[in-house]
C-alpha positions as CSV (number, residue, x, y, z in Angstrom):
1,X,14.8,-58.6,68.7
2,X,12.4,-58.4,71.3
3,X,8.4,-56.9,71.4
4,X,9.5,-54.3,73.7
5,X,12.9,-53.0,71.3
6,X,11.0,-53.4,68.0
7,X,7.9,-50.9,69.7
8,X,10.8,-48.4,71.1
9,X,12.4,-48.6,67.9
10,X,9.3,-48.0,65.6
11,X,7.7,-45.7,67.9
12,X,11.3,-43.6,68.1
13,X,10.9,-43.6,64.4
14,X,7.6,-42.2,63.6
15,X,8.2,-39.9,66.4
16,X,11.1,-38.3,64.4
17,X,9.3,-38.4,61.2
18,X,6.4,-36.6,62.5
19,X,8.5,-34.1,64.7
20,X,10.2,-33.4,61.1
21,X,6.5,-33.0,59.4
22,X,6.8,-36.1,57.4
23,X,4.2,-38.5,58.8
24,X,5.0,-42.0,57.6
25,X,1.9,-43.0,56.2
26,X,1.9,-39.7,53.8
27,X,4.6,-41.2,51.5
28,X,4.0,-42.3,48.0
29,X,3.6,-45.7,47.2
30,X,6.0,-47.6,44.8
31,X,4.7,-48.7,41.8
32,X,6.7,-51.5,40.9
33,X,5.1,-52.6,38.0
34,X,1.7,-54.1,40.1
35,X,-1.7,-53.2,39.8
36,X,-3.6,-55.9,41.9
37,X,-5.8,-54.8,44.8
38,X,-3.5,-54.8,47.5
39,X,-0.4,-55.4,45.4
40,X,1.2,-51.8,46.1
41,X,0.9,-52.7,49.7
42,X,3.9,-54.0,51.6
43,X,3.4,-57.6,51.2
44,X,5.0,-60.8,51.4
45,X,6.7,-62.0,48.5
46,X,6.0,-65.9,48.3
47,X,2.5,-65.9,49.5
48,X,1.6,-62.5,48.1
49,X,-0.4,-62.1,50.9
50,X,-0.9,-58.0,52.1
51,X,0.7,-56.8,55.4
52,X,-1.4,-54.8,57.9
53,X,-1.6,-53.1,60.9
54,X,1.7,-52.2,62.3
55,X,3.8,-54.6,59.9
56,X,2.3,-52.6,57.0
57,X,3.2,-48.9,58.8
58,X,7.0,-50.5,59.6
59,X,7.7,-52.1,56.0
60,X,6.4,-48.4,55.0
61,X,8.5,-46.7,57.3
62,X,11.5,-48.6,56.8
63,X,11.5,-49.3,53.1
64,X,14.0,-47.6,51.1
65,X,14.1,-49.7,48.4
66,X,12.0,-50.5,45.1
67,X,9.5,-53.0,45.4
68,X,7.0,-53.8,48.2
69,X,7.7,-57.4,48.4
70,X,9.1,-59.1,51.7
71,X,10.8,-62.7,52.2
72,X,11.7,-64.4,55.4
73,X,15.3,-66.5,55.5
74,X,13.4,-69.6,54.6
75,X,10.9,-68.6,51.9
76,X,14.4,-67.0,50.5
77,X,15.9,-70.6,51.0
78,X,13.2,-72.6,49.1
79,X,12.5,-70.2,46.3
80,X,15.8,-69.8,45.4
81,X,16.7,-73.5,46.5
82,X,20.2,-72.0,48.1
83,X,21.6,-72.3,50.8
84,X,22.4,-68.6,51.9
85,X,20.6,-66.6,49.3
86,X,21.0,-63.7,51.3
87,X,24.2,-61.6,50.6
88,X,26.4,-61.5,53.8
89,X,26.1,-57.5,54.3
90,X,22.6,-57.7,53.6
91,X,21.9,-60.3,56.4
92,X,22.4,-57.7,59.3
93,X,20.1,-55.3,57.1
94,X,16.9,-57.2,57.6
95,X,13.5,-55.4,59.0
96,X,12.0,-56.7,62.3
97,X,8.0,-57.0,62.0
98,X,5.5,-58.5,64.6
99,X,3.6,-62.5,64.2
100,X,0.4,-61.5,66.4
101,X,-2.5,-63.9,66.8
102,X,-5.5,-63.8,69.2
103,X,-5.4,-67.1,71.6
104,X,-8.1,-68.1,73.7
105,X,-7.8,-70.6,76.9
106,X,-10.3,-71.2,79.9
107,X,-10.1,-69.7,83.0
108,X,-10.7,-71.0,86.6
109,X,-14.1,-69.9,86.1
110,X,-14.9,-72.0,83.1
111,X,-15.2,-68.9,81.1
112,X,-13.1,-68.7,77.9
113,X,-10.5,-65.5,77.9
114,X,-8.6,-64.2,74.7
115,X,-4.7,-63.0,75.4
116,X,-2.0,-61.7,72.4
117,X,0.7,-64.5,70.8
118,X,2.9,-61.8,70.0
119,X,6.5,-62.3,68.6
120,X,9.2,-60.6,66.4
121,X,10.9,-61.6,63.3
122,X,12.8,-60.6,60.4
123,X,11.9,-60.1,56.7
124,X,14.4,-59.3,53.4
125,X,13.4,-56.6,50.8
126,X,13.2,-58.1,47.4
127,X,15.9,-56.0,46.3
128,X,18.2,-57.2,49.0
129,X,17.8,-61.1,47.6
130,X,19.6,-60.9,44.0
131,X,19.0,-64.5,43.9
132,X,15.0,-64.6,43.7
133,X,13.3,-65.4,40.7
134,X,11.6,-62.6,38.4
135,X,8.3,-61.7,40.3
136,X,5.2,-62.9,38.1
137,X,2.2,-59.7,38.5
138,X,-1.1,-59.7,36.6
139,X,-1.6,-55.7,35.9
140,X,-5.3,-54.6,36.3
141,X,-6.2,-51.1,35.7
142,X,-8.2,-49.1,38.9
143,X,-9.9,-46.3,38.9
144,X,-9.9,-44.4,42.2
145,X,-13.3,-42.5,41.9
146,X,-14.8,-45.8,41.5
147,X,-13.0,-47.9,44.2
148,X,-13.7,-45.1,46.4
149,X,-17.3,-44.5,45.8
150,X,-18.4,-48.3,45.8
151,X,-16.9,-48.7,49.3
152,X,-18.9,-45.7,50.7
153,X,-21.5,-47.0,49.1
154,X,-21.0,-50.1,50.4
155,X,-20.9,-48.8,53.7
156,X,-24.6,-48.4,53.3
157,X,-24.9,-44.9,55.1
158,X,-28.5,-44.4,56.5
159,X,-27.4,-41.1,55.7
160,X,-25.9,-41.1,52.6
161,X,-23.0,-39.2,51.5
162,X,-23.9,-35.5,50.8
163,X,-21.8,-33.5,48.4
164,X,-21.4,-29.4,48.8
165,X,-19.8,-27.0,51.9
166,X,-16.3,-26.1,52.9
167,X,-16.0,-29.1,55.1
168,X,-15.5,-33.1,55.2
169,X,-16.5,-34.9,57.7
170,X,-18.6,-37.9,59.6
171,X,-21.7,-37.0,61.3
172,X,-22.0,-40.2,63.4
173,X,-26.2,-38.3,64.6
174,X,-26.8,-39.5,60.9
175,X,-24.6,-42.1,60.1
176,X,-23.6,-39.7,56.7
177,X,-20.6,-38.8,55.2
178,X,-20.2,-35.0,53.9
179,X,-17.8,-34.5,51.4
180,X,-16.8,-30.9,49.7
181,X,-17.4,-30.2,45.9
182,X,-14.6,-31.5,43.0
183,X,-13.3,-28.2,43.2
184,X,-12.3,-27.6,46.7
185,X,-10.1,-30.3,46.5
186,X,-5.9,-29.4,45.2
187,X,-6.5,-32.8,43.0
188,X,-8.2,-36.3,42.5
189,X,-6.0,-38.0,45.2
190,X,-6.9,-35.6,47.8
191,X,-10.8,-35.8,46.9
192,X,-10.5,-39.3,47.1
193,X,-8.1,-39.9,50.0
194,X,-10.2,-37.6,51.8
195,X,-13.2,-39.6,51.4
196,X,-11.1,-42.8,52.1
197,X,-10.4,-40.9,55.5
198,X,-14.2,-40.6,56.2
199,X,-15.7,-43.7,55.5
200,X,-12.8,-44.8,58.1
201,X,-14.7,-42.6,60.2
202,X,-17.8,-44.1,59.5
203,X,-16.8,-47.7,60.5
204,X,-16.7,-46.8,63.8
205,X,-20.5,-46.5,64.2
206,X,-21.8,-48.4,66.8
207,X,-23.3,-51.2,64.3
208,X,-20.5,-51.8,62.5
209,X,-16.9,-51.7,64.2
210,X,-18.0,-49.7,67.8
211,X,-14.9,-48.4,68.7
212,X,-14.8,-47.1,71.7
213,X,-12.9,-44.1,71.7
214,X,-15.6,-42.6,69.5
215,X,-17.8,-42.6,72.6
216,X,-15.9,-40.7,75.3
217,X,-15.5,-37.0,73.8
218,X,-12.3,-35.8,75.1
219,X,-9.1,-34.2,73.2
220,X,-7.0,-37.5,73.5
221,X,-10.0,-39.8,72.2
222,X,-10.4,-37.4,69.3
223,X,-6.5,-37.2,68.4
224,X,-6.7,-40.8,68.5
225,X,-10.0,-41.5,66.4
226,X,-8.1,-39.0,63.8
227,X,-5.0,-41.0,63.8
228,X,-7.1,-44.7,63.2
229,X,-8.5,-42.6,60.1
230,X,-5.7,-41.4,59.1
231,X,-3.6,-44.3,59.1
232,X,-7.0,-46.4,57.7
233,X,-6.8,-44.3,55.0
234,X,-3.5,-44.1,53.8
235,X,-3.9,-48.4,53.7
236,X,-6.9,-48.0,51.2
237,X,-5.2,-45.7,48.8
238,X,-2.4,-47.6,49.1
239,X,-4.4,-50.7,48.3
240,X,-5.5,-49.5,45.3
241,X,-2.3,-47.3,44.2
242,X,-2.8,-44.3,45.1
243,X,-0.8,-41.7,47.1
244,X,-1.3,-39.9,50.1
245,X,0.4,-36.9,50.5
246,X,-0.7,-34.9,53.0
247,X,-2.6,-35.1,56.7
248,X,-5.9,-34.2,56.8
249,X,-5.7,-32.6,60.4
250,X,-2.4,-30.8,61.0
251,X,-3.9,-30.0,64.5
252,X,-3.8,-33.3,66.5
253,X,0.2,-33.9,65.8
254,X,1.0,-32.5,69.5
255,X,-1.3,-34.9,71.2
256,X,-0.2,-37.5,69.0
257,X,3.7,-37.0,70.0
258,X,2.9,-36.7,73.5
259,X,1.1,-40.0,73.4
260,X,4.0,-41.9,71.7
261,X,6.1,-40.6,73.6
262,X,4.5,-41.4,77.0
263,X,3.3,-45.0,75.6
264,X,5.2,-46.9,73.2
265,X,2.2,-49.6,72.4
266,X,0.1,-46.4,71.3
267,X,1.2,-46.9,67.5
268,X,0.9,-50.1,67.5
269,X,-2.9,-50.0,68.9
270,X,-3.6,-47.1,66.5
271,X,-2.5,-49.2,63.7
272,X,-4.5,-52.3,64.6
273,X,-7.7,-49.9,64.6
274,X,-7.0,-48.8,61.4
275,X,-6.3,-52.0,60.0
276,X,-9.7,-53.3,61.2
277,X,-11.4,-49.9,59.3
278,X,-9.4,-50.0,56.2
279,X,-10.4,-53.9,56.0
280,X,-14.1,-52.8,56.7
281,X,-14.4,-50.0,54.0
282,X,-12.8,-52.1,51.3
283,X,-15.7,-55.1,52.2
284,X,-14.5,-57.6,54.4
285,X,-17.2,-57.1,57.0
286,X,-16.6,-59.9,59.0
287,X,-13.6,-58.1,60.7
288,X,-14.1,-58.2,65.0
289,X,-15.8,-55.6,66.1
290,X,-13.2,-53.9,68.7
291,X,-15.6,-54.7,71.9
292,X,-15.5,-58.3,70.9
């Protein structure tokens, strides 16, 4: 399948599922038995190596089966050391996800300039591959509160993160996170999620990630800053097992449909943001800052 039919196609999709007020990324997670950071993330089955960005929203979006794990033809072929381990009806079945990889080559002017190596390919569920061995996990017990609180903390707001008020937000003025008291919240996972969803915020200061549509204030720069949060935050509860089940801002859905439906690479940008914030907030601050 081509870049171009696997955007229409995924962009068609979470159009519907948001025009139905079920946005993708609100889903539960499957617990299939893992508890390793990362491990109730869609990820790939032989290398067990986590799926972001868009990969991560489509093997969300299109996974109706049990387990997170994912297997191209060949990992299939060598772990099952068969020929055609996958079933005949299944073969048609597979998911399309995207290879991407930042290339860099020199330009007449001697300068070095980075352009996308982008390609499609297909993955197998692990419940569409009978043939696989067992998978091995090593269970490790989280607690939310905790995984939550040490990446704010390790955000290291000049600011700090003050608790009390009706509201949560970012205040980018004072690089500080405001968070509500226990009991405004409906339960744990929307305290937590919520803060997951602000520290997302937060790595968009100008020293850490800069992105740039936290600079221009307009309504479309906003929707989208709320997307790359939301979406950010739903991969760092997910990372440590724990659901999301609701938006935190109803309000932006209409700019967000009318942008998918004008621009089909507008997911698949959002998502790349979010990846880069959700990999930020849970430590791994060496991700590219999104002017670089």
């Amino acid at each position: 399948m081509k870049i171009q039919q696997v955007r229409e196609t995924v962009t068609n999709q979470v159009i519907a599922s948001l025009e139905e007020g079920n946005p993708p990324w609100t889903k539960p997670w499957n617990n299939d038995g893992s508890s390793t950071p990362m491990a109730l993330m869609p990820r790939n089955g032989k290398t067990k190596r986590a799926y972001s960005g868009i990969n991560w929203l489509i093997l969300n979006l299109f996974n109706p089966y049990d387990t997170d794990e994912w297997f191209t033809k060949n990992q299939a072929i060598e772990l099952t050391k068969l020929d055609k381990p996958i079933p005949y009806e299944e073969m048609r079945n597979g998911t399309n996800i995207i290879f991407y990889k930042d290339m860099f080559k020199e330009n007449d002017k001697g300068e070095t300039e980075k352009y996308p190596l982008m390609r499609s390919y297909t993955v197998w569920n692990r419940d569409q591959i009978p043939t696989l061995p067992p998978s091995k996990v090593e269970k490790i017990d989280f607690n939310a509160k905790t995984e939550i609180e040490k990446m704010l903390s390790n955000l290291d707001l000049k600011g700090g993160v003050h608790v009390g008020g009706d509201k949560a937000f970012y205040m980018p003025s004072r690089d500080a996170v405001c968070i509500p008291n226990d009991d405004a919240f409906e339960n744990e996972f929307e305290r937590e999620s919520t803060k997951a969803h602000e520290g997302c915020h937060a790595t968009g200061a100008k020293h850490r990630l800069n992105r740039k549509c936290r600079l221009e204030r307009s309504k479309e720069n906003y929707a989208y800053e709320e997307l790359i949060a939301e979406l950010g935050a739903a991969m760092v509860c997910g990372s440590i097992g724990m659901p999301l089940e609701k938006l935190q801002h109803q309000s932006y859905i209409e700019t967000w449909l009318e942008r998918l439906k004008s621009d089909t690479k507008y997911i698949f940008k959002a998502s790349a943001e979010a990846a880069k914030a959700a990999q930020y907030l849970m430590g791994e601050t060496n991700v590219r800052a999104t002017n670089q």
